[in-house]
N, C-alpha and C positions, 0 to 999 in steps of 0.2 A: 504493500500500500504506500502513497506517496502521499504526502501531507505539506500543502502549501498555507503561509503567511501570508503569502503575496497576493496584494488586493489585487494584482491585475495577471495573475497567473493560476488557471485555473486543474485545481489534481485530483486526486480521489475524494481526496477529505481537504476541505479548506477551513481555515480558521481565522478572523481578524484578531487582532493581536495589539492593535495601535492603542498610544496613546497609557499603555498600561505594562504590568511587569507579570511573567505568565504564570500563570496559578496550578494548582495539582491537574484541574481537566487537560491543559495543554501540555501536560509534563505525562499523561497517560496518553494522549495522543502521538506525540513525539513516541514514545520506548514502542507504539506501535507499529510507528515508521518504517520504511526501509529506506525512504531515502524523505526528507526535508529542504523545502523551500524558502526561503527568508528572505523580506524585503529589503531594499539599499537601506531603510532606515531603523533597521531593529536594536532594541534596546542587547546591549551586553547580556544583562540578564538571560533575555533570550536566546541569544547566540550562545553563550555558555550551558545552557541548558540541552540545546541541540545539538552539539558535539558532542556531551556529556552522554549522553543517553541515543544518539544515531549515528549509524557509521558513516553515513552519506549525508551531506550538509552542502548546499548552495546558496549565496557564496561562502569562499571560503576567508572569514577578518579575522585568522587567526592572528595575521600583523596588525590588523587593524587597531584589536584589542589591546596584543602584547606592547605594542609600541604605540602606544595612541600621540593625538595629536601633533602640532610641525616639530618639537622636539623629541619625541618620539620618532619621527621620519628621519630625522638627522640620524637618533643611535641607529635605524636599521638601515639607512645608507651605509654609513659605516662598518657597519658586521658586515654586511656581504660585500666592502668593498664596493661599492656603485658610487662611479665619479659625480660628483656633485661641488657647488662653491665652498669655499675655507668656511665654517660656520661653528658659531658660540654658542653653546645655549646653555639656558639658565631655569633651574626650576621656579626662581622669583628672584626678586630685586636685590635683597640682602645676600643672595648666593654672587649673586653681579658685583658688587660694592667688596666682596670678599676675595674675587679674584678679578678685578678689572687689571690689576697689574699684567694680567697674564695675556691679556687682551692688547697690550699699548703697543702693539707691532701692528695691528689693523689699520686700516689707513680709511679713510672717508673719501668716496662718498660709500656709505653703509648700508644694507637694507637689515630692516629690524620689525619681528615679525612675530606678532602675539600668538598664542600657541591653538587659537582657536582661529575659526571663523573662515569664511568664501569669498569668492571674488573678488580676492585685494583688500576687502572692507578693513582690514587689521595689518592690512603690512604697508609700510611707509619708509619711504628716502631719503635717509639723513647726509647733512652734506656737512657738519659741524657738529660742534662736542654741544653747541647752544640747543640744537635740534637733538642730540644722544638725549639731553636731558629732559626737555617734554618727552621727552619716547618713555623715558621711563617713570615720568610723573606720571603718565598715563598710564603705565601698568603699576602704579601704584596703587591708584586708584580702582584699577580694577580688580586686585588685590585682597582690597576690604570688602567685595561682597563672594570672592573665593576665587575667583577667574586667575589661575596662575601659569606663569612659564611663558617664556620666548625666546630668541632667537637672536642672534645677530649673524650675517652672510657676507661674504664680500658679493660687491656690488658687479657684476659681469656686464665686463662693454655693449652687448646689443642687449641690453636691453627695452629695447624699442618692439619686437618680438618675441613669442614664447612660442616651441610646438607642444600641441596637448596631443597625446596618445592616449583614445579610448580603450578599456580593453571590455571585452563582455564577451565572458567564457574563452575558446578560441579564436575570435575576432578581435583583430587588432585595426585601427584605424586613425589617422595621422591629420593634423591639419593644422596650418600656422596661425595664431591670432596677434595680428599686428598693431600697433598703435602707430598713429601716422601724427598725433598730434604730438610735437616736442615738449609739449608747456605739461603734458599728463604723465604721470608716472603710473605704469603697470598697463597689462594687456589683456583686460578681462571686457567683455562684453559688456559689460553694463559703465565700462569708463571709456567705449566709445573705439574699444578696437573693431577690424575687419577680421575676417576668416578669408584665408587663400587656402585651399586643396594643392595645388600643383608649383609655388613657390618650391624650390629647389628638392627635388627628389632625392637626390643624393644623400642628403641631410634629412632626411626623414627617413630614408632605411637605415640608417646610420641608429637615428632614436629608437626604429622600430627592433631594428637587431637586439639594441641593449635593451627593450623593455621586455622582448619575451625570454632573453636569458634572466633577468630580474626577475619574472614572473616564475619561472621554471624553479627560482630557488627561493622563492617565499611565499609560491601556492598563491598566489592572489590572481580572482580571476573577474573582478569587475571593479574598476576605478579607471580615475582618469589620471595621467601621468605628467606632469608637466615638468617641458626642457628649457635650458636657456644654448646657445652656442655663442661661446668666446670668437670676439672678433680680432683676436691677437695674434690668430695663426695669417702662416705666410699666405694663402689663398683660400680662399669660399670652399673650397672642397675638404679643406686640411681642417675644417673645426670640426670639436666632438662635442658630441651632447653632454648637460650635465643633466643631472637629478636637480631638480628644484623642489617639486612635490608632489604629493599622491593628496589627490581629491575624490574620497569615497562617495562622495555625492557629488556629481559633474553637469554642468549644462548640456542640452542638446540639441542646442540649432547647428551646432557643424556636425553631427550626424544626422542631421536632414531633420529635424524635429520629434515630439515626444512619440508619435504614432510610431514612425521610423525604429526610434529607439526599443521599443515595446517588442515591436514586430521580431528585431532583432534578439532582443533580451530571450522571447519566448523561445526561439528558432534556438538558441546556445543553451539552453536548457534542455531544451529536449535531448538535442546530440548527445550533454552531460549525461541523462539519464539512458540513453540508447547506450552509451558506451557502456554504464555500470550494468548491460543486460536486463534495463528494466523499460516502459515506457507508460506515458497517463493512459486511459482510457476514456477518448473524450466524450464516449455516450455516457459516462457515468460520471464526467467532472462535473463539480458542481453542484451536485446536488445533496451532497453535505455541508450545509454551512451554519458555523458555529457561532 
């Protein structure tokens, strides 16, 4: 039996789940299981619950968990070795103030990058020790109501652009979002960058290579990856991607929109489950719902 979370993916037995932490009925349903569905947005609880008790889990946030948040993504760039910028991080302030020493070879301009949050909303470019210091009055402040941990990166010459690499399940898919505006820092869609598909190909197998070895060695099989490339090499062809970050919740107008995305999501699940020798039955999906 297959037992989905997911409001929009439909299996033998469906459950919603949202909005709450799962109780004994969904923890009997799960040890049911043979294999389990989980939404991009499921509480840990959750996810802990369904590894615990099913052998088959999609997806799979084992790093998500283990390593949560951007300093979190720092340690697990690091363990596997995945190039990525010089970066600091810090579980709060007092940690920062305790070894800034160690830091005084960083040179500004800086990016400094709160440990939560999307779309650029939380990470910001400091060009001066005056700008370090609202950065971290503001995670001062954030602080006091528990919001802790950040980042500091060195700042990578093109930053004018970023490629996001979708992954979902076997499907990998690449696409640059550019900022064209000078006076904007960062390259997320809602600060007004474009999406180029076909901007240098070379450079996007390049990310693609490194993200499905990445993936191959930390199981992760839906997020979005985002690169920067150093403009310091001798020619356009000679930069390497770096790790910037993993966005477990990703937009989806450069996958052609949320229908697109769905279409696709359902299609990589299926194959998941065809491979484990199982498959839904979809005269009878759906018609458990809890």
């Amino acid at each position: 039996m297959i037992l989905s979370f997911h409001p929009c993916y439909e299996a033998d037995s469906n459950i919603l789940c949202a909005g709450r932490d799962p109780d004994e009925k969904d923890l009997a349903a799960i040890r049911a299981a043979d294999a389990v569905i989980l939404p991009q947005g499921c509480r840990e609880s959750l996810y802990r619950m369904a590894r615990q008790n099913c052998p088959h889990v999609f997806p799979d946030y084992d790093a998500r968990f283990q390593y949560p948040g951007k300093t979190g993504q720092a340690r697990l760039f690091q363990a596997l070795g995945a190039p990525h910028p010089r970066t600091w991080r810090f579980d709060d302030t007092k940690q920062f103030q305790r070894s800034a020493a160690g830091i005084a070879e960083a040179v500004f301009p800086l990016v400094f990058k709160l440990d939560w949050g999307g779309e650029g909303d939380t990470v910001f470019l400091l060009r001066s020790k005056s700008e370090l210091a609202r950065a971290l009055s503001k995670a001062t402040t954030y602080e006091q109501s528990g919001q802790r941990g950040f980042v500091l990166q060195a700042c990578v010459t093109d930053s004018n652009r970023t490629l996001r690499v979708a992954v979902i399940g076997q499907t990998q898919m690449a696409y640059w979002r550019i900022q064209d505006n000078p006076r904007v820092f960062g390259t997320s869609l809602a600060t007004g960058a474009r999406i180029d598909t076909e901007l240098d190909p070379n450079l996007r197998q390049k990310a693609l290579a490194l993200t499905h070895d990445f993936c191959q060695r930390s199981r992760i099989n839906l997020a979005g990856f985002d690169f920067i490339f150093d403009r310091s090499g001798p020619t356009r062809s000679d930069r390497q991607p770096l790790f910037l970050e993993i966005n477990y919740f990703f937009g989806r107008t450069g996958l052609g929109g949320s229908a697109r995305f769905y279409a696709m999501l359902q299609a990589e699940i299926d194959n998941w489950l065809v491979g484990l020798g199982m498959a839904v039955s979809r005269s009878s999906a759906g018609k458990e719902m809890q």
